[in-house]
C-alpha positions in Angstrom: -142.3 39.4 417.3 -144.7 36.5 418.2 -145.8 35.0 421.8 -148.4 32.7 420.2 -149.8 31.1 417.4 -150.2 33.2 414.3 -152.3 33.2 411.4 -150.8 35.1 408.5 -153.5 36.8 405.7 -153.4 38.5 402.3 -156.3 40.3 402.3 -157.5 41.7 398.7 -158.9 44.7 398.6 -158.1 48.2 396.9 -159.1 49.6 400.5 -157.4 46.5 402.3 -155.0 48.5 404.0 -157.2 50.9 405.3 -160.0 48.3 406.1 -157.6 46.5 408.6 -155.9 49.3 410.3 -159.4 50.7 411.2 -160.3 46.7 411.7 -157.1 46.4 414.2 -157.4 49.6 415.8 -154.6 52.4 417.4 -151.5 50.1 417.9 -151.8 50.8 421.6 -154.8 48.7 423.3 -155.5 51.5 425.9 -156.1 54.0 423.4 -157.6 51.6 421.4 -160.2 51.0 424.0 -161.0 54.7 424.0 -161.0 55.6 420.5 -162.1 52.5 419.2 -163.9 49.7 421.2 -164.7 47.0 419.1 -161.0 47.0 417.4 -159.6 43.9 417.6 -156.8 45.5 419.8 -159.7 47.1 422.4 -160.6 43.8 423.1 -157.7 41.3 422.8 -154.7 44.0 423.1 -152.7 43.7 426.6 -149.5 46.1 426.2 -148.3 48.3 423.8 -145.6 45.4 422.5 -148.3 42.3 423.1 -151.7 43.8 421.1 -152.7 41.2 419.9 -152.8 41.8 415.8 -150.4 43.3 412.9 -150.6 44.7 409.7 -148.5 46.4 407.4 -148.2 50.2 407.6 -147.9 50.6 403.8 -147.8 48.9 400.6 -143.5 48.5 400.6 -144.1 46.8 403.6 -146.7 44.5 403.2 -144.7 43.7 399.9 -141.7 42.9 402.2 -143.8 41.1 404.9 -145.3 39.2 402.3 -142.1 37.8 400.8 -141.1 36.4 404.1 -144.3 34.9 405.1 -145.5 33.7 402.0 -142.2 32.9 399.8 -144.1 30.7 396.6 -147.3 33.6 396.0 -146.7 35.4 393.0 -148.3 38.6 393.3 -148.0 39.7 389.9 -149.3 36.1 388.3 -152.2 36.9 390.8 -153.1 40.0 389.7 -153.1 38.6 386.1 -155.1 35.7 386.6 -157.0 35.1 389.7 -157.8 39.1 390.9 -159.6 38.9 387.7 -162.2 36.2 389.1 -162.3 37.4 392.4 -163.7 40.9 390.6 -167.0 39.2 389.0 -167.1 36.8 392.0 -166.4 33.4 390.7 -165.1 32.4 393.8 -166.2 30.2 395.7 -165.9 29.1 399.9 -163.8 26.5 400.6 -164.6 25.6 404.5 -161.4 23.1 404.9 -158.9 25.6 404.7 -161.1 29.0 405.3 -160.4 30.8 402.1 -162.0 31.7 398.8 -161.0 29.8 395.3 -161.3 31.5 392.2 -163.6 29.2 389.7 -162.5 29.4 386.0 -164.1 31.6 384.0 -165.5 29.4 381.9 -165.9 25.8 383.2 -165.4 22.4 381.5 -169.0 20.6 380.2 -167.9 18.0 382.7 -167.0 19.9 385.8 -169.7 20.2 388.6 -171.4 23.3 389.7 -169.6 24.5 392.3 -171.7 27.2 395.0 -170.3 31.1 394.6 -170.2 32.7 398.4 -169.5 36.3 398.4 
């Protein structure tokens, strides 16, 4: 359920689950205030039902979620050839769209030198 705009993420991480459930905070924004003030929920969170952030409660279903909300990524084909780049950080910042592009291993003679941001 959704009252606003939404921004949907695949975050990459062997820890990424973890990492944003502490990041998000107890799924109700008054405990979340007590237990953990500077989750995103403690600060933006208004109800139980409207707090402010989700994210999946396990791998099945972040697998599920991300079938629905991104139907074209290819987890797998990810895993096999951009995880790889994002490992030794050639990646780089795109500011347009706000995400990280993998660089190619090794680049053409004629391609410029792009900026790594990690």
């Amino acid at each position: 359920m959704m009252s606003g705009e939404t921004e949907a993420l695949v975050l990459a991480h062997s820890q990424a689950l973890q990492r944003w459930r502490d990041l998000m905070g107890p799924t109700k924004p008054s405990l979340a205030q007590s237990l953990a003030p500077d989750s995103i929920r403690a600060l933006h969170g208004l109800t139980d039902t409207r707090n402010a952030v989700h994210g999946s409660g396990c791998e099945a279903g972040f697998l599920m979620e991300m079938d629905i909300l991104f139907p074209d990524f290819n987890i797998q084909q990810w895993y096999q050839t951009e995880e790889p780049l994002f490992r030794v950080g050639r990646v780089s910042f795109c500011e347009h769209s706000l995400t990280h592009r993998p660089l190619a291993l090794h680049p053409e003679p004629h391609q410029e030198k792009l900026s790594m941001s990690l």
